[in-house]
C-alpha positions in Angstrom: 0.0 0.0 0.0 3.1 2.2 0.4 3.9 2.2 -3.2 0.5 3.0 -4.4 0.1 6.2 -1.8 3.9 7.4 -3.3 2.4 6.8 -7.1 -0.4 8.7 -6.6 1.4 11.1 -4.9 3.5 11.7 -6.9 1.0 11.4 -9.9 -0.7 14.1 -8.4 2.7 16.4 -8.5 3.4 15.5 -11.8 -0.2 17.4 -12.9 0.6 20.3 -10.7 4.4 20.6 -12.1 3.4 20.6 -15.7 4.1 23.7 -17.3 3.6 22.1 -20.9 1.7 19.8 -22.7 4.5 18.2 -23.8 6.0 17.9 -20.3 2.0 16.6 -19.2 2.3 14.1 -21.7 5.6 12.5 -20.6 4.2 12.3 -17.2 1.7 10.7 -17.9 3.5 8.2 -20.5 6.2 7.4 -17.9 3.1 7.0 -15.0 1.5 3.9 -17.4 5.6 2.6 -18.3 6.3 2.4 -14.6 3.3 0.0 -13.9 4.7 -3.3 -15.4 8.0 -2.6 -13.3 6.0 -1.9 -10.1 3.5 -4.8 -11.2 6.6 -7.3 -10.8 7.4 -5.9 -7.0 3.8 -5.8 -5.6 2.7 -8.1 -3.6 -1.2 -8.2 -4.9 -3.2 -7.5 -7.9 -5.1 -4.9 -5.8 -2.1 -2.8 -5.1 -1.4 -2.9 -9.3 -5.1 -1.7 -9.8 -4.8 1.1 -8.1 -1.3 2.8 -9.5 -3.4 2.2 -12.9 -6.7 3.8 -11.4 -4.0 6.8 -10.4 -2.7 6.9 -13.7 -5.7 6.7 -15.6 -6.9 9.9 -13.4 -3.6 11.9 -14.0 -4.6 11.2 -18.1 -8.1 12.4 -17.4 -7.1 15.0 -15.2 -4.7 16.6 -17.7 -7.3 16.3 -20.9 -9.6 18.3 -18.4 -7.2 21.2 -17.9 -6.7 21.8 -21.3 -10.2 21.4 -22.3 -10.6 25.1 -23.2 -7.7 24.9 -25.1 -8.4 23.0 -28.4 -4.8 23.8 -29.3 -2.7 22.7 -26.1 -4.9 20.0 -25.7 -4.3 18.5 -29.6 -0.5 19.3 -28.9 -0.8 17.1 -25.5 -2.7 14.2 -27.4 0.0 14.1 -30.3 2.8 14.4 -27.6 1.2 11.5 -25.7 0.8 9.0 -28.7 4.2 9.8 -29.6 5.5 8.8 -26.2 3.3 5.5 -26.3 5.2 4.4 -29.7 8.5 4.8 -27.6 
């Protein structure tokens, strides 16, 4: 339970730290990327589901702050597909 309060803690800086929606984007790429190495140290599924629940709000979270911003918004989405091919 440690590890899912410190990735969703530190989800939760991430947002607040973004200045960009470039920088937003790898955030939230590198929040999804460090599930399969934190899925192979926890010690129940549970634990797993909820650093995914975190990181699935952190995506969500972002497209809704740059929801009045068509622009930032398409720049985030390109930036984050991008990242995904990686």
């Amino acid at each position: 339970m440690k590890l899912t309060k410190s990735i969703l803690a530190g989800s939760i800086l991430f947002l607040g730290a973004c200045n960009s929606e470039n920088e937003a984007a790898k955030n939230v790429c590198d929040c999804f990327d460090q599930i399969h190495t934190i899925s192979a140290m926890a010690d129940d599924q549970k634990e797993v589901d909820l650093i995914v629940d975190s990181c699935t709000r952190l995506y969500i979270e972002t497209l809704k702050s740059l929801e009045n911003d068509p622009k930032k918004k398409e720049a985030f989405e390109k930036a984050y597909r991008a990242c995904q091919e990686k």
